[in-house]
C-alpha positions in Angstrom: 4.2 -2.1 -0.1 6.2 -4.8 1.8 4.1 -4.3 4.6 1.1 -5.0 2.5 2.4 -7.9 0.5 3.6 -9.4 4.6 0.3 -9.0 6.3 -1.7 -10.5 3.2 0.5 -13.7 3.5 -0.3 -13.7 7.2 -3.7 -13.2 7.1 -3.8 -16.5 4.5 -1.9 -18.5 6.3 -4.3 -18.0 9.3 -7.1 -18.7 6.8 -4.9 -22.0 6.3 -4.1 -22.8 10.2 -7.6 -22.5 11.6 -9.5 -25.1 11.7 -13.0 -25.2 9.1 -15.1 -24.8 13.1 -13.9 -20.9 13.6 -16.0 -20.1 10.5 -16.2 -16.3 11.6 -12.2 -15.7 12.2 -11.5 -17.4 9.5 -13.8 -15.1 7.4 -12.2 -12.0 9.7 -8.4 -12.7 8.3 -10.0 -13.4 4.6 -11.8 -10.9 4.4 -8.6 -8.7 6.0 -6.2 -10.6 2.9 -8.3 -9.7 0.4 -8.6 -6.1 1.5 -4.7 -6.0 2.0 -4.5 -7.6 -1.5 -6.6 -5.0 -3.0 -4.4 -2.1 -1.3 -1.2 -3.8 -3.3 -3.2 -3.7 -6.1 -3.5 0.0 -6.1 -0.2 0.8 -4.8 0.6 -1.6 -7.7 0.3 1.1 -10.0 2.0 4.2 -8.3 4.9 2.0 -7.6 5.2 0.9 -11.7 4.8 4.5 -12.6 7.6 5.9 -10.6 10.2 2.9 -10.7 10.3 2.8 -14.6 12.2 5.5 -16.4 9.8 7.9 -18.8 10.7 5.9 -22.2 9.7 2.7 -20.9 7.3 4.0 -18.3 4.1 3.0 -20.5 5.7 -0.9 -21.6 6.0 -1.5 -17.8 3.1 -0.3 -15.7 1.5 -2.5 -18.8 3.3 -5.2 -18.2 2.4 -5.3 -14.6 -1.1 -5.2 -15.8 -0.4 -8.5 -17.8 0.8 -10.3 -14.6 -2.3 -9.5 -12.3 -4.8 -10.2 -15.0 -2.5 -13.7 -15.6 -3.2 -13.5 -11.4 -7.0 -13.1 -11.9 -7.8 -15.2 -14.8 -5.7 -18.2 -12.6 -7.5 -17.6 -9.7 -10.4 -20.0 -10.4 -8.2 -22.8 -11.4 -6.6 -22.5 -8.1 -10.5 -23.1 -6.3 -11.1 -26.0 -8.0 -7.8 -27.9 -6.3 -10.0 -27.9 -3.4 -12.0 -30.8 -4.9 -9.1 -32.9 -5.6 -6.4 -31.9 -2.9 -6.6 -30.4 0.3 -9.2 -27.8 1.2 -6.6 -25.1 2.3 -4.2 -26.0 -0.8 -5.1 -23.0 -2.7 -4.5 -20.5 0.1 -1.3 -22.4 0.7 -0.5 -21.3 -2.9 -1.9 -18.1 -2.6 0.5 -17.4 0.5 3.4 -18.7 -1.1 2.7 -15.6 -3.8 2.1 -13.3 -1.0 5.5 -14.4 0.3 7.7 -14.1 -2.5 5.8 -11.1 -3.1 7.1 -9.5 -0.3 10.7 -10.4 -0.6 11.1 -9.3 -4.2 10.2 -5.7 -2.8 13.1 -6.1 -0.7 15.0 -6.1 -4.3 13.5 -2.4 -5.4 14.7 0.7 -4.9 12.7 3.2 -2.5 11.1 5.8 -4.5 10.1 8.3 -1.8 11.1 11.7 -2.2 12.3 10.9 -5.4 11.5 12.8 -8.9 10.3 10.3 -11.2 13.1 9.1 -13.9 13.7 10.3 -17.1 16.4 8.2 -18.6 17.4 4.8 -18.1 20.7 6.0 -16.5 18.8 7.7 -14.2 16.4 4.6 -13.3 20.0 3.0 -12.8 20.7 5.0 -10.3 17.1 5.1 -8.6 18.2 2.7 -6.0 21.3 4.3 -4.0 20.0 5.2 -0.3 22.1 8.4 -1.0 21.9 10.7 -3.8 25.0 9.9 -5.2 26.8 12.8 -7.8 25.8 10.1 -10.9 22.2 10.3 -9.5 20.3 12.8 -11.8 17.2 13.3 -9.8 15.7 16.3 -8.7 15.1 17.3 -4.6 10.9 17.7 -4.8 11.2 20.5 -2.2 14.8 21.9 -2.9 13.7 22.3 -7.5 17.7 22.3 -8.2 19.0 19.6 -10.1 21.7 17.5 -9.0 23.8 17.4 -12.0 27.2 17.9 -10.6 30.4 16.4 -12.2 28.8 14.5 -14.9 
């Protein structure tokens, strides 16, 4: 997801740097951002699903839904600072997003190989690199729990 978030801020900001002349590479890297965009999109969801613990699992993959339709619905406003600012000012903007984007997934917790939480406690814990013995998550290939000295 970082990945994803990373290349569509560089594929903007190569929208931004070439000059309005290279009309087909800079079509070539929007065309890429957008696709890239799209693919965080959809990842968007998986990742909401699994980070947020089973009681508030609904309230936050909803939430998230909230923020990229706030994303959408400002999208035209930012094409329209074309006419009074720069032309590349709203891709600026856009990779500024795609940017902080990217480091704010630095802040979440890797969910691979991970059962989903059921409990906030165990969303808590969701983050440690290594199962720790507060860490109430289930090994997907191993089906024993790890609920030892609790």
């Amino acid at each position: 997801m970082l990945a994803v978030y990373a290349g569509t801020a560089l594929c903007t900001f190569a929208v931004c740097l070439l000059s309005l002349d290279w009309v087909v590479l800079r079509q070539m890297c929007g065309i890429a951002g957008k696709m890239l965009a799209s693919v965080s999109l959809a990842v968007l969801w998986i990742f909401a699903a699994e980070i947020f613990p089973t009681v508030f699992r609904t309230f936050g993959v909803s939430a998230c839904l909230v923020g990229t339709r706030i994303g959408s619905s400002t999208a035209p406003l930012l094409l329209e600072l074309r006419t009074y600012a720069s032309y590349s000012l709203p891709m600026a903007i856009l990779v500024g997003f795609a940017t902080l984007a990217s480091m704010l997934m630095l802040l979440l917790p890797e969910t691979f190989r991970v059962a989903l939480p059921d409990t906030i406690h165990e969303s808590v814990h969701l983050g440690n690199s290594k199962r720790s013995k507060n860490n109430q998550c289930v090994d997907r290939f191993n089906t024993e729990p790890l609920r030892e000295n609790l």
